[in-house]
Biopython code that builds the backbone (N, CA, C, O; Angstrom):
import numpy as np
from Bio.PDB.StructureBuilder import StructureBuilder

atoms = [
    (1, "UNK", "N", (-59.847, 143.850, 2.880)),
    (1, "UNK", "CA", (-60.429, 143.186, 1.726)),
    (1, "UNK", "C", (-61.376, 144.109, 0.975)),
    (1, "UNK", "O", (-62.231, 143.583, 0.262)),
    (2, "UNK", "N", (-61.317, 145.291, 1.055)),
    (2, "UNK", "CA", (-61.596, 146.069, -0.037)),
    (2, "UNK", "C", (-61.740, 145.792, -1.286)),
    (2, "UNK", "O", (-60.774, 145.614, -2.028)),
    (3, "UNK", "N", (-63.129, 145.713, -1.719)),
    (3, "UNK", "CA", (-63.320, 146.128, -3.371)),
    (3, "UNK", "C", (-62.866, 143.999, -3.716)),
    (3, "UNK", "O", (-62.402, 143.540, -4.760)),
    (4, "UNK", "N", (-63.211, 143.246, -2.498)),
    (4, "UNK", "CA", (-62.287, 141.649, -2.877)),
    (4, "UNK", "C", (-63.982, 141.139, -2.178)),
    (4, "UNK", "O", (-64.577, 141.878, -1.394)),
    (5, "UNK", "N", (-64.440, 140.049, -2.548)),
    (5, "UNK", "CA", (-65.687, 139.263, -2.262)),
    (5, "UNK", "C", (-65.202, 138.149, -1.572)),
    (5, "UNK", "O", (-64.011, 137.882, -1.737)),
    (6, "UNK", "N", (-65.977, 137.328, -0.715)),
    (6, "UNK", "CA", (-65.554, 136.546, 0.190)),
    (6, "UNK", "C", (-67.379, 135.357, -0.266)),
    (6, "UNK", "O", (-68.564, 135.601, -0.036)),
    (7, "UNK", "N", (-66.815, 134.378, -0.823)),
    (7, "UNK", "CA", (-67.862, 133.688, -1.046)),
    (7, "UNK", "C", (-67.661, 132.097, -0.466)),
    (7, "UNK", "O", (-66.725, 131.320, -0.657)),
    (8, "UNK", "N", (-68.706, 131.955, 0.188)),
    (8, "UNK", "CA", (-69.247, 130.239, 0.907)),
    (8, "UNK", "C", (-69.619, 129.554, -0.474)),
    (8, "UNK", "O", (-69.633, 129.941, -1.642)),
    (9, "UNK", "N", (-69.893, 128.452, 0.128)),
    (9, "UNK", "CA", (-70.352, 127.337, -1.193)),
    (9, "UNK", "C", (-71.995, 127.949, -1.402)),
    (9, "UNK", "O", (-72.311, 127.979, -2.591)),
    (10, "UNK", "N", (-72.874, 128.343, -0.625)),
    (10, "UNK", "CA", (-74.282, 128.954, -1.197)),
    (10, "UNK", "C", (-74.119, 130.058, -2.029)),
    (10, "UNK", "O", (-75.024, 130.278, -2.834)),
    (11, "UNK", "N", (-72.925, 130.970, -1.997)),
    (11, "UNK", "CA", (-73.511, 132.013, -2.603)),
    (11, "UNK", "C", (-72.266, 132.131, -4.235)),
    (11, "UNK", "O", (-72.390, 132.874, -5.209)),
    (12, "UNK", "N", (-71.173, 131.093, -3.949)),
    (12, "UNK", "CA", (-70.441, 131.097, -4.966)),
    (12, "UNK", "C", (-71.127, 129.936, -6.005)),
    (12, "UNK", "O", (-70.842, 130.091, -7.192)),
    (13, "UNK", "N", (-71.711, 129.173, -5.777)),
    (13, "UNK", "CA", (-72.384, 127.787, -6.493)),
    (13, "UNK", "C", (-73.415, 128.480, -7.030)),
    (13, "UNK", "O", (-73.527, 128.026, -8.169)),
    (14, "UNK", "N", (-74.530, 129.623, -6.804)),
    (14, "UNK", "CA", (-75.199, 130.129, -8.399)),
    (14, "UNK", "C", (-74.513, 131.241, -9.229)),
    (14, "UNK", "O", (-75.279, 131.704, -10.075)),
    (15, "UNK", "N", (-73.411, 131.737, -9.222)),
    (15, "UNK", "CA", (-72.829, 132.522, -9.903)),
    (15, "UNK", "C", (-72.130, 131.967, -10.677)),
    (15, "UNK", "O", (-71.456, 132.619, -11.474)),
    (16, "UNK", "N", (-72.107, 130.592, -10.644)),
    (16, "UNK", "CA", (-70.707, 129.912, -11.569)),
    (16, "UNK", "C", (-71.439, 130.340, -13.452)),
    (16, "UNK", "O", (-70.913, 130.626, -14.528)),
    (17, "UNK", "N", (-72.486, 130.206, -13.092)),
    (17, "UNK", "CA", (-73.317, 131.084, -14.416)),
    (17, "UNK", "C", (-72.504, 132.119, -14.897)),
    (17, "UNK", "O", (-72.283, 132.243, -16.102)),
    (18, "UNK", "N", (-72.301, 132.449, -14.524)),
    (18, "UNK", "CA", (-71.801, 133.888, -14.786)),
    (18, "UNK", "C", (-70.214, 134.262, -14.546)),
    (18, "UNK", "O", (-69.759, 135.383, -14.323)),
    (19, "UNK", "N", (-69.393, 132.839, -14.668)),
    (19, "UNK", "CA", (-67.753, 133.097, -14.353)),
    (19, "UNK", "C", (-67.263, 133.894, -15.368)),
    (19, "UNK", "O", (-66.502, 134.724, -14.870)),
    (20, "UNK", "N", (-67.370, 134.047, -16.805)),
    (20, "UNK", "CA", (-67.182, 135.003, -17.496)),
    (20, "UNK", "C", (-66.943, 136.337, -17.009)),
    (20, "UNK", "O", (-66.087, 137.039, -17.548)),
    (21, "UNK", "N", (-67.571, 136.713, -16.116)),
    (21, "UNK", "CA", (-68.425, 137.645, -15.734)),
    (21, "UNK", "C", (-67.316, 138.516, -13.896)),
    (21, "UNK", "O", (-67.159, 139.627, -13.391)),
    (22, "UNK", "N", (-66.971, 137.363, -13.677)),
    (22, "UNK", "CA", (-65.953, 137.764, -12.386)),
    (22, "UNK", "C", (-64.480, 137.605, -12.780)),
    (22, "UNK", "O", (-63.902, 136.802, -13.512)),
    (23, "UNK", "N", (-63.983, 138.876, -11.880)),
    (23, "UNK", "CA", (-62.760, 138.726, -11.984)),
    (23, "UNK", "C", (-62.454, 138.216, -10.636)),
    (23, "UNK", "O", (-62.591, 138.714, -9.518)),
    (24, "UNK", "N", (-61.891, 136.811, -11.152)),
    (24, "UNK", "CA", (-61.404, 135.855, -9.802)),
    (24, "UNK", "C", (-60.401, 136.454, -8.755)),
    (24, "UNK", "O", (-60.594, 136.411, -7.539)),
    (25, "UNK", "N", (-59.687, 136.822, -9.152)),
    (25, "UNK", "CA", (-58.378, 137.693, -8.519)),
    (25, "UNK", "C", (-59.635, 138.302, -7.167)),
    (25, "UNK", "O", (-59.622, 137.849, -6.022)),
    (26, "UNK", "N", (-60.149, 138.861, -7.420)),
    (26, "UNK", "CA", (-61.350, 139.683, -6.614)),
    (26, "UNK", "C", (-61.620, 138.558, -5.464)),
    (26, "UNK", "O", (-61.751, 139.019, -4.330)),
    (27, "UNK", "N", (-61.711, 137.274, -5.593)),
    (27, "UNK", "CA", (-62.834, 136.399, -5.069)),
    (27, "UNK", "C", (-61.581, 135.780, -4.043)),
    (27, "UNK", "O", (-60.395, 135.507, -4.226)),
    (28, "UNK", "N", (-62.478, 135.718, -2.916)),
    (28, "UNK", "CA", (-61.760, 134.533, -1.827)),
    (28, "UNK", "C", (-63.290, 133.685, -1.415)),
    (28, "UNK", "O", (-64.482, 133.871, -1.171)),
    (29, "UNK", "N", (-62.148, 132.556, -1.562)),
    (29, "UNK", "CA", (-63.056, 131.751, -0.951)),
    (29, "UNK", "C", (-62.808, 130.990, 0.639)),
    (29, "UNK", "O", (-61.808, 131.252, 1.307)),
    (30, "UNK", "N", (-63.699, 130.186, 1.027)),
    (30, "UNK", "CA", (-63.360, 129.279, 2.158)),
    (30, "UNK", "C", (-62.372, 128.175, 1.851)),
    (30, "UNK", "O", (-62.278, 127.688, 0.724)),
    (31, "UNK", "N", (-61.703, 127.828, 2.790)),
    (31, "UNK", "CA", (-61.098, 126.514, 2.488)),
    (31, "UNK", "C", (-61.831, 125.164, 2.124)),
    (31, "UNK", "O", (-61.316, 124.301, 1.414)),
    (32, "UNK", "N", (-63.230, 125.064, 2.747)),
    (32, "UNK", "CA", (-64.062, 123.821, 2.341)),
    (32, "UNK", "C", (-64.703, 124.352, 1.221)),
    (32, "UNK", "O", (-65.376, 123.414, 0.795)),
    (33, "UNK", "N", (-64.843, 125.119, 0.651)),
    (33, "UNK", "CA", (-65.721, 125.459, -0.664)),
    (33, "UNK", "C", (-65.289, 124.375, -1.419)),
    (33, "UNK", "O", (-66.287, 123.749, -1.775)),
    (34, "UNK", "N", (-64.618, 124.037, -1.689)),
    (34, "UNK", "CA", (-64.020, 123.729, -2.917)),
    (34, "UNK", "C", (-64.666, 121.785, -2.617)),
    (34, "UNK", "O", (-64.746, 121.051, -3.603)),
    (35, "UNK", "N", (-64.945, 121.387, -1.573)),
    (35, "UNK", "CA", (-65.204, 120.316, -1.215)),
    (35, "UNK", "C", (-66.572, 120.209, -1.190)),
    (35, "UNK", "O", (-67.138, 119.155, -1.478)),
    (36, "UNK", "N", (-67.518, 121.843, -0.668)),
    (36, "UNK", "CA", (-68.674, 121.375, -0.898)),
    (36, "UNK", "C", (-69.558, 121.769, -1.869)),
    (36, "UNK", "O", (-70.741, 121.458, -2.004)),
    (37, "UNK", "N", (-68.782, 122.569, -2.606)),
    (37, "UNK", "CA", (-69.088, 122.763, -4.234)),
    (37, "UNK", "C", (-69.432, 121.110, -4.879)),
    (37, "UNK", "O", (-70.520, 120.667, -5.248)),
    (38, "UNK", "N", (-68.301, 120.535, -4.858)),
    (38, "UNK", "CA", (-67.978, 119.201, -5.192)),
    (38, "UNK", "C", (-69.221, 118.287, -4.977)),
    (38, "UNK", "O", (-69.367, 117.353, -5.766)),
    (39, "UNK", "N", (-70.134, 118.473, -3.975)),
    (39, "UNK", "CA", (-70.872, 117.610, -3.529)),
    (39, "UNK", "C", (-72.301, 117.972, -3.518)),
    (39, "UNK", "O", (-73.328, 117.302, -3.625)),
    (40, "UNK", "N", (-71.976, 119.707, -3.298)),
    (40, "UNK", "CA", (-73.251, 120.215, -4.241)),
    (40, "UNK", "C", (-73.795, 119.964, -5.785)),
    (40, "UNK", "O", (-74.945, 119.669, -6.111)),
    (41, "UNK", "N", (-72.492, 120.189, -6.758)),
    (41, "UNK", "CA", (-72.454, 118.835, -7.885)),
    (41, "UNK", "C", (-73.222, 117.529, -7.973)),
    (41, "UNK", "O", (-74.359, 117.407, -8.430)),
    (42, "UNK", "N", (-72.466, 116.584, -7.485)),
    (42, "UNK", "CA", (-72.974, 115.565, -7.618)),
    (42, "UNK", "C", (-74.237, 115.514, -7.028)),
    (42, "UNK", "O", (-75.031, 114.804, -7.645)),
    (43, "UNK", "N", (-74.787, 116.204, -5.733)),
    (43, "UNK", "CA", (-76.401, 116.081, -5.694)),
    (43, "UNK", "C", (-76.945, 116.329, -6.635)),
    (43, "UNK", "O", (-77.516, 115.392, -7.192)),
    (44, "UNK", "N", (-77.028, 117.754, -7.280)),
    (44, "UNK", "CA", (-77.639, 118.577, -8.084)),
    (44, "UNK", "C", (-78.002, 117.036, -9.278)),
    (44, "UNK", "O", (-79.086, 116.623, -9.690)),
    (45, "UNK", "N", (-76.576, 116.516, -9.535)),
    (45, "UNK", "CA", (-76.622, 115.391, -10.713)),
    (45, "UNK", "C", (-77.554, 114.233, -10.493)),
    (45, "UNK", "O", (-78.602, 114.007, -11.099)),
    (46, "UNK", "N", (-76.941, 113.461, -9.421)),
    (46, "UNK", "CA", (-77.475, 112.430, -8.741)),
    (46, "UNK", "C", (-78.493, 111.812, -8.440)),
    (46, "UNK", "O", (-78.957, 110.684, -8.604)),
    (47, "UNK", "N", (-78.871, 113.121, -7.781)),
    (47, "UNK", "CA", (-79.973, 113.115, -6.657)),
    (47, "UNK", "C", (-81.032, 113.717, -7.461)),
    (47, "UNK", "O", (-81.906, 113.122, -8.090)),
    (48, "UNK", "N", (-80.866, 114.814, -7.372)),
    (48, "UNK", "CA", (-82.341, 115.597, -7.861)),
    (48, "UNK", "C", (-82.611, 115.553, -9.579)),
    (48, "UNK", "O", (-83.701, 115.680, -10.137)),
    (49, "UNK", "N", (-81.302, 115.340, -10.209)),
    (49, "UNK", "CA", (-81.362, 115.514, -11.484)),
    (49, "UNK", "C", (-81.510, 116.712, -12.092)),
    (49, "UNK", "O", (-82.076, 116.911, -13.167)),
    (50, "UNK", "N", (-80.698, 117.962, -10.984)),
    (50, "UNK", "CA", (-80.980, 118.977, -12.118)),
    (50, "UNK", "C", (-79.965, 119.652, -13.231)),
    (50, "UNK", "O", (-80.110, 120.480, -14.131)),
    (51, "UNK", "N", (-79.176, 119.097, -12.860)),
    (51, "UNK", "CA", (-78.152, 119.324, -13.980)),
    (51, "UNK", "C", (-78.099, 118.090, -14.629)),
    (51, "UNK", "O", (-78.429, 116.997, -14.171)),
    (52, "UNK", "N", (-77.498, 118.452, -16.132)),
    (52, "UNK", "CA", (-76.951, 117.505, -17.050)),
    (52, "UNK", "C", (-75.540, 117.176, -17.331)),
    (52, "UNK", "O", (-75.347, 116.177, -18.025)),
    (53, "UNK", "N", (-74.371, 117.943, -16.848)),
    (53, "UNK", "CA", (-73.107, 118.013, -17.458)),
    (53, "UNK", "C", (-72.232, 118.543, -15.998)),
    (53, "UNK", "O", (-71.751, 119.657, -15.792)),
    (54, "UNK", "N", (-72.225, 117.537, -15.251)),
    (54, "UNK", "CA", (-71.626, 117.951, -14.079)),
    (54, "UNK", "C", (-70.096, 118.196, -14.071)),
    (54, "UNK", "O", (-69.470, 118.614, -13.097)),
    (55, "UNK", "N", (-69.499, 117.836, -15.456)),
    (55, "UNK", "CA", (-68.214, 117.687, -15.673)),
    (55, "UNK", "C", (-68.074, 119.237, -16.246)),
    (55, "UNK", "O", (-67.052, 119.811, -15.869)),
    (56, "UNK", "N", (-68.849, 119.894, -16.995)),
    (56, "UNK", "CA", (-68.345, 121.137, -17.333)),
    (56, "UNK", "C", (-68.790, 122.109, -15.953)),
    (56, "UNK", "O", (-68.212, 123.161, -15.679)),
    (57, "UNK", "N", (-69.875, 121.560, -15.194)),
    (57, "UNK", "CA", (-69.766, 122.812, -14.676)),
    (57, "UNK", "C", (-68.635, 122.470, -12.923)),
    (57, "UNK", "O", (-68.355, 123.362, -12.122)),
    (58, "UNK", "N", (-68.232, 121.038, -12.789)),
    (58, "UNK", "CA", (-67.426, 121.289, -12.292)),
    (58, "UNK", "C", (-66.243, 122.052, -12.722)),
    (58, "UNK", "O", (-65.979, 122.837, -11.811)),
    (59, "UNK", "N", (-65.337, 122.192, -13.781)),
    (59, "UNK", "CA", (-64.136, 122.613, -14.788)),
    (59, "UNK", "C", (-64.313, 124.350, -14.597)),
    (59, "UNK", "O", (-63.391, 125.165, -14.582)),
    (60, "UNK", "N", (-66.058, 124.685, -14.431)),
    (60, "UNK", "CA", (-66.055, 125.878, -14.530)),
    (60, "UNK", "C", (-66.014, 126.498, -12.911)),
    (60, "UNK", "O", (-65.741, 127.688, -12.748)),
    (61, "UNK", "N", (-66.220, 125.861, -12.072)),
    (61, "UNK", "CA", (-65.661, 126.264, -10.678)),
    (61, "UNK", "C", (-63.998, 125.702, -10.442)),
    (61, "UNK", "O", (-63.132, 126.114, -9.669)),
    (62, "UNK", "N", (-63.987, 125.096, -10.995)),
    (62, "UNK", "CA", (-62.279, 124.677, -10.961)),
    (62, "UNK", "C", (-61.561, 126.264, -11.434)),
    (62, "UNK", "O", (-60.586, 126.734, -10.848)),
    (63, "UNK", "N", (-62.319, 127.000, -12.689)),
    (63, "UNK", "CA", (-61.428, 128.357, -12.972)),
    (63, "UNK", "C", (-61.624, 128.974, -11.977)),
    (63, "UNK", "O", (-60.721, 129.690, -11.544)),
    (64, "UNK", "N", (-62.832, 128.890, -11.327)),
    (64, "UNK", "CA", (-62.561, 130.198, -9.942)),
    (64, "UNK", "C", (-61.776, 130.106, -8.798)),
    (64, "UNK", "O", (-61.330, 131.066, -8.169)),
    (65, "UNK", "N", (-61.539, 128.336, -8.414)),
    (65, "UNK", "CA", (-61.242, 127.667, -7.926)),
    (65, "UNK", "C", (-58.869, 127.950, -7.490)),
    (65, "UNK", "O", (-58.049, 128.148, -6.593)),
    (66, "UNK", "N", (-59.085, 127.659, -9.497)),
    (66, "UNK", "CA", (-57.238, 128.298, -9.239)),
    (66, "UNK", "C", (-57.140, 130.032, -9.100)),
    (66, "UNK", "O", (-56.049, 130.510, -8.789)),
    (67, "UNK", "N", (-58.201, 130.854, -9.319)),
    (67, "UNK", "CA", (-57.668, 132.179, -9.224)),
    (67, "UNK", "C", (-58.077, 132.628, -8.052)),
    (67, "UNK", "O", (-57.499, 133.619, -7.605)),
    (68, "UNK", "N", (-58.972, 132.121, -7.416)),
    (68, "UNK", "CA", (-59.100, 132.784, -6.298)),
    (68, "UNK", "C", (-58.489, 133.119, -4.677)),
    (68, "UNK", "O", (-57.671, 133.945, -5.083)),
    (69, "UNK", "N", (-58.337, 133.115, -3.682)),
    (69, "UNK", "CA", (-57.916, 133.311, -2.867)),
    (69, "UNK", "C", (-58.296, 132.177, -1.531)),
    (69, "UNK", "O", (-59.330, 132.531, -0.963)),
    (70, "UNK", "N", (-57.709, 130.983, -0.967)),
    (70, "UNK", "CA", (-58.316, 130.159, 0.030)),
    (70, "UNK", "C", (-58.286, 131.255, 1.448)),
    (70, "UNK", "O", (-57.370, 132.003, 1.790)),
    (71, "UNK", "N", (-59.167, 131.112, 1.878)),
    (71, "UNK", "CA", (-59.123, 131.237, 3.541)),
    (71, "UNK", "C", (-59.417, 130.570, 4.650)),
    (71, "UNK", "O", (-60.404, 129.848, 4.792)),
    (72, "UNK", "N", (-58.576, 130.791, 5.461)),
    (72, "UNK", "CA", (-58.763, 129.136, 6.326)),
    (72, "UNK", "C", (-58.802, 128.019, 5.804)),
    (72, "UNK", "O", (-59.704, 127.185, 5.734)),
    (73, "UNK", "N", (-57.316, 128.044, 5.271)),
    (73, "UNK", "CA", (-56.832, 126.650, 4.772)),
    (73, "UNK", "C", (-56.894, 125.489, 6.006)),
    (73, "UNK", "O", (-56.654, 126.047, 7.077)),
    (74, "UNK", "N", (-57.125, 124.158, 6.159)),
    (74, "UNK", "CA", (-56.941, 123.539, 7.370)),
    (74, "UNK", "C", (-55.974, 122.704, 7.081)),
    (74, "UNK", "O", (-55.667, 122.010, 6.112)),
    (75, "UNK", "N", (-55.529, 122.933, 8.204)),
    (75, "UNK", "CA", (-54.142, 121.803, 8.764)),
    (75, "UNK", "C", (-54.411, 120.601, 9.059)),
    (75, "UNK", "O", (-55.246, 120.047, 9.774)),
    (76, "UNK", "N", (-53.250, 120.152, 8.142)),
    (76, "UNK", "CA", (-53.162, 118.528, 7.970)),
    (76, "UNK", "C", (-52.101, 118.208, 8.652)),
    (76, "UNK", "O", (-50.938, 118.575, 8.485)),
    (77, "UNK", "N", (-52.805, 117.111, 9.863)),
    (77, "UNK", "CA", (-52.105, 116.504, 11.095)),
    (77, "UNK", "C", (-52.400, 115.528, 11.155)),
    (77, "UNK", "O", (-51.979, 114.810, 12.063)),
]
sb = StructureBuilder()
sb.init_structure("model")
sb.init_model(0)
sb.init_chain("A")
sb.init_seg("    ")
for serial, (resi, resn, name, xyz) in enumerate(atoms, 1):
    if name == "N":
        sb.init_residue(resn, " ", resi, " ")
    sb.init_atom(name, np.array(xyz, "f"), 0.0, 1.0, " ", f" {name:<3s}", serial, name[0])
structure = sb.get_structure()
């Protein structure tokens, strides 16, 4: 994985700032990212109130979301 980033939900959830900015192809993520992105969201909204527009900045982890790479997909049994 040379020159390729490997990001958890802590360290991919403050860069979404800056998706412009990555080339996704580069990026793998976890298989639960994508679930606790999701829920990092709705706290941020919810709960603490610190976002306003949870719908764009979900859409904007959704782009990193289709280009990036899953790892440790889990099996459904």
């Amino acid at each position: 994985m040379k020159d390729r980033f490997l990001f958890d939900t802590s360290a991919l959830y403050p860069v979404l700032n800056y998706i412009d900015e990555i080339d996704v192809s580069r990026v793998h993520i976890l298989s639960l990212t994508f679930y606790e992105v999701g829920n990092v969201i709705w706290r941020e909204f919810s709960v603490r109130k610190k976002i306003v527009d949870p719908i764009s900045l979900a859409k904007l982890f959704q782009k990193i979301h289709e280009g990036a790479q899953s790892v440790g997909r889990p099996s459904i049994r």
